[in-house]
N, C-alpha and C positions, 0 to 999 in steps of 0.2 A: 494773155490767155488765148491758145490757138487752139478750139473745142471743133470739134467734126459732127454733124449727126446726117443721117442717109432718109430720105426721104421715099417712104413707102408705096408699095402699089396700092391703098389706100389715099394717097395723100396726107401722110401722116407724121411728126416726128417725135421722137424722143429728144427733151434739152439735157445735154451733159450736167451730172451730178454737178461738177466743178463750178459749172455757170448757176442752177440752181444754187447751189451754197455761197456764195460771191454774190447772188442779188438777194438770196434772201425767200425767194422763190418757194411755196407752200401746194403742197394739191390744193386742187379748188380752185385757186387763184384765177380770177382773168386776167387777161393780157390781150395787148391789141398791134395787129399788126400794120406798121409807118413804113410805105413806098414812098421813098423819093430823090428821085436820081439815080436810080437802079440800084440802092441801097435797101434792104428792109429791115426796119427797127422791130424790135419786141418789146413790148411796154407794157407795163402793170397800169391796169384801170383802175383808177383813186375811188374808194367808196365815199359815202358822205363824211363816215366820223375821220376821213385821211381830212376832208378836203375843211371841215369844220375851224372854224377861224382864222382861214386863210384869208379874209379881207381886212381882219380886224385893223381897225385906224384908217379906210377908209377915206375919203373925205368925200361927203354925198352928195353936198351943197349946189353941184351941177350937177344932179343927177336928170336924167333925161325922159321925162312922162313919154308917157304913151299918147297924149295929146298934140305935140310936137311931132307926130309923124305923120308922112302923108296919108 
């Protein structure tokens, strides 16, 4: 997918339909933008109910107090 958008006298852009529909892409939505390597990513901010059970199984048994720090 080779998408174009022009970048405003505002600083501004519009993301091609194409690309919104391919990720899924909603108004509203945040997104965050990833420099690195003179690349920049566009990435959707996870809310809690995304991020919600992403640890499940765990294992916590070294888990690391707040005691143990200098």
């Amino acid at each position: 997918m080779a998408s174009t958008a022009t970048l405003s006298s505002k600083f501004q852009i519009s993301i091609p339909k194409e690309v919104r529909e391919a990720q899924n892409w909603e108004a509203g939505q945040k997104l965050a933008f990833v420099s690195k390597g003179g690349v920049v990513m566009l990435v959707p901010v996870p809310t809690l109910d995304d991020l919600r059970g992403m640890a499940k199984g765990a294992d916590t048994s070294r888990y690391r107090d707040r005691s143990d720090r200098f």
